[in-house]
C-alpha positions in Angstrom: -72.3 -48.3 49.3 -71.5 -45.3 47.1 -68.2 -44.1 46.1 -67.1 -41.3 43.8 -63.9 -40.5 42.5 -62.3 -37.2 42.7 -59.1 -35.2 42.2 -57.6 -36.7 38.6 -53.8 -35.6 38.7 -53.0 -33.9 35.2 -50.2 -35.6 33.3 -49.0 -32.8 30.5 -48.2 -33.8 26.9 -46.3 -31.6 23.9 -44.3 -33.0 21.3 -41.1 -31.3 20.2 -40.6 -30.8 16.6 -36.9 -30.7 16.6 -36.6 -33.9 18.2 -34.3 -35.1 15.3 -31.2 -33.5 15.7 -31.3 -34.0 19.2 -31.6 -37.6 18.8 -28.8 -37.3 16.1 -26.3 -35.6 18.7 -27.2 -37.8 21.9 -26.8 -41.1 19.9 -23.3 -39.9 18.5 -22.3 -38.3 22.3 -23.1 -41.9 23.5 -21.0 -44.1 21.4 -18.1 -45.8 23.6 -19.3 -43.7 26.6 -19.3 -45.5 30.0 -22.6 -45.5 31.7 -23.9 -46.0 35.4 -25.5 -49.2 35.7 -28.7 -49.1 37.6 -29.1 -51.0 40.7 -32.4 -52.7 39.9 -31.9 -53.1 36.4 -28.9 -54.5 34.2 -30.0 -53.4 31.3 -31.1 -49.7 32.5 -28.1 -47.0 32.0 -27.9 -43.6 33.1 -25.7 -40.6 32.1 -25.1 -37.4 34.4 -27.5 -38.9 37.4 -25.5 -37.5 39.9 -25.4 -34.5 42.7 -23.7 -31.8 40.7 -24.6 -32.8 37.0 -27.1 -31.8 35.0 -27.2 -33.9 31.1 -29.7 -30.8 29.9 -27.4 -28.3 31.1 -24.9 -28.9 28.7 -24.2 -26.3 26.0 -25.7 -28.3 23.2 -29.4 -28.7 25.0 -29.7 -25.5 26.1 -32.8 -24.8 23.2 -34.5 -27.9 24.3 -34.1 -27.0 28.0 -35.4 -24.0 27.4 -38.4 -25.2 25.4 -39.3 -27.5 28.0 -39.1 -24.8 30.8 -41.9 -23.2 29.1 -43.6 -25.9 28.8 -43.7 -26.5 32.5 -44.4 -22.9 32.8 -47.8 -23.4 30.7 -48.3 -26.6 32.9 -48.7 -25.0 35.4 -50.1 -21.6 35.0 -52.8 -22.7 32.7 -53.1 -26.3 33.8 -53.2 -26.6 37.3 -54.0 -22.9 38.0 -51.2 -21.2 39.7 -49.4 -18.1 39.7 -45.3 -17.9 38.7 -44.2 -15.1 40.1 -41.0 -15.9 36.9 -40.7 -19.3 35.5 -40.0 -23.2 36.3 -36.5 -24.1 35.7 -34.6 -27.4 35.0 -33.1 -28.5 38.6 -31.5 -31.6 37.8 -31.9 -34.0 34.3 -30.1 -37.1 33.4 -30.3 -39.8 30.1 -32.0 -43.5 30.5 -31.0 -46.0 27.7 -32.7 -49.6 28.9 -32.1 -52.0 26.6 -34.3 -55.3 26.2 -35.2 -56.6 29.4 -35.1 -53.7 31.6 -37.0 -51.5 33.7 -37.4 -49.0 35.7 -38.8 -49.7 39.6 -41.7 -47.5 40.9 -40.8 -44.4 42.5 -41.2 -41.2 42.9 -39.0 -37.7 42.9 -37.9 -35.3 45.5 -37.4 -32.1 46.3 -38.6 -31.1 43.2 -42.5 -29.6 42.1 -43.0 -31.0 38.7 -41.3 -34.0 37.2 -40.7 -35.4 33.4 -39.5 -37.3 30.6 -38.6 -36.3 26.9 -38.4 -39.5 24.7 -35.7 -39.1 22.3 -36.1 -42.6 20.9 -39.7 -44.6 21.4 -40.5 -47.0 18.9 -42.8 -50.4 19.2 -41.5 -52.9 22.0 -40.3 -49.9 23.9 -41.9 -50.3 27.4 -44.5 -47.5 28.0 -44.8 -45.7 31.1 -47.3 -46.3 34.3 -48.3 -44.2 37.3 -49.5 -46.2 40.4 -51.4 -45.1 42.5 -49.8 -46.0 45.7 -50.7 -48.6 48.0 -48.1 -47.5 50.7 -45.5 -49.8 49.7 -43.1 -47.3 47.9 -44.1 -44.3 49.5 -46.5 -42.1 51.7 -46.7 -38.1 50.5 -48.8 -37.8 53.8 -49.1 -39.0 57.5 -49.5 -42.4 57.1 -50.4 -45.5 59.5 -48.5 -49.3 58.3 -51.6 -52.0 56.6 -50.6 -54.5 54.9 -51.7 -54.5 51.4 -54.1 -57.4 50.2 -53.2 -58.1 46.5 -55.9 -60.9 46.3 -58.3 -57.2 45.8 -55.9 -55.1 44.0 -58.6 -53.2 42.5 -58.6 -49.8 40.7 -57.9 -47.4 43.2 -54.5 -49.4 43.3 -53.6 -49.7 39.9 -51.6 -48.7 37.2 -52.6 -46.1 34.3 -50.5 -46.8 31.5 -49.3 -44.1 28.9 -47.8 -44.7 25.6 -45.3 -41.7 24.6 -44.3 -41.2 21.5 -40.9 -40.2 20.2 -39.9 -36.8 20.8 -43.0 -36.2 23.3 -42.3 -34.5 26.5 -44.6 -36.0 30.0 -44.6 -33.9 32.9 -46.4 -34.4 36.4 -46.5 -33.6 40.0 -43.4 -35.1 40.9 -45.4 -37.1 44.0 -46.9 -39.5 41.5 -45.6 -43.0 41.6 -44.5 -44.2 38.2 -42.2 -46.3 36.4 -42.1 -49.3 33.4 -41.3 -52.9 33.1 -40.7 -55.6 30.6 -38.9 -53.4 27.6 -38.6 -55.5 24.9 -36.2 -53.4 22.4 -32.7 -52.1 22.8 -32.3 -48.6 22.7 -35.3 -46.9 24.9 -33.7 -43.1 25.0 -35.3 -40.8 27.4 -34.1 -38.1 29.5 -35.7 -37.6 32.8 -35.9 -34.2 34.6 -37.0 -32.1 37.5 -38.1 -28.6 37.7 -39.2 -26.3 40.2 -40.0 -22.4 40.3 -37.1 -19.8 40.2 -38.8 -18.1 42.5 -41.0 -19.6 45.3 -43.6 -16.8 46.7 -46.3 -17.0 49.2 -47.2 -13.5 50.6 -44.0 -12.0 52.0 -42.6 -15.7 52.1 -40.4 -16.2 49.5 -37.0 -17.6 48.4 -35.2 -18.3 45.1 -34.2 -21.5 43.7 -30.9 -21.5 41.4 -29.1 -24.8 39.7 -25.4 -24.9 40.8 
């Protein structure tokens, strides 16, 4: 038998050099401030994850949001090859804190084109991240048919790439990719987590515009 693997998924990389003030301001704006509790993890906290909010759309980010708009701009015009008609944009962005035992549960984003994370605080015992490539269990981007999985042969096209980040790093991907950490061992894992998609969206004379409310 002969197999070959093809079609790597890109996973971008840029560090941001100002990364210290904005680490500055987020650890003062979080002092005393009451944060959602995620579902799967007691130690994992979130600020602004909700339908309306956006935590890189306030005031005080909007450099930051800005450079990391052109970042996913570069991404992917000179990455993965296609044209922007204009720019991506920040849809929707939220803070993580996960404190020592905490994690994050595999998933993956939707309605959105390219996904990321900015880690305003990563230092060692700070979980790292993993993609997965999915054995249908979280999700299926494509018609799919229901096997069950056998972890006895949980081989490499089922595994986990691990990536460590490193503080003030942004990590953007195709926002179809499963991903996700476990078993943090340090308080204090800061990281903001964000979608983007293009401000405008054209295909011949299909096209519509995409605008954050």
């Amino acid at each position: 038998m002969k197999v070959f693997d093809i079609f790597p998924n890109p996973i971008f990389r840029e560090t941001y050099s100002e990364n210290a003030g904005i680490k500055s301001s987020i650890v003062q704006m979080m002092e005393g401030t009451d944060m959602e509790k995620n579902g799967m993890s007691d130690s994992l906290y979130h600020f602004d994850n909700m339908r309306g909010k956006s935590f890189l759309h306030r005031d005080e980010f909007t450099t930051l949001r800005l450079w990391m708009e052109d970042q996913c701009s570069t991404f992917v015009r000179d990455v993965m090859g296609y044209q922007l008609p204009e720019k991506m944009i920040v849809t929707d962005s939220w803070l993580n804190i996960c404190n020592a035992g905490g994690q994050q549960y595999p998933h993956h984003h939707t309605n959105s084109y390219i996904s990321g994370t900015y880690y305003v605080n990563h230092e060692d015992g700070h979980a790292p991240l993993f993609f997965r490539h999915s054995d249908g269990s979280t999700h299926s981007p494509t018609q799919s048919i229901s096997l069950e999985a056998d972890k006895s042969n949980f081989g490499k096209y089922n595994c986990d790439v691990i990536m460590y980040p490193e503080e003030g790093e942004l990590l953007m991907w195709q926002s179809h990719l499963t991903h996700g950490y476990g078993g943090n061992q340090k308080d204090n894992r800061i990281s903001i987590s964000m979608n983007f998609m293009p401000s405008l969206v054209a295909n011949d004379k299909y096209s519509y515009r995409v605008s954050v409310t």
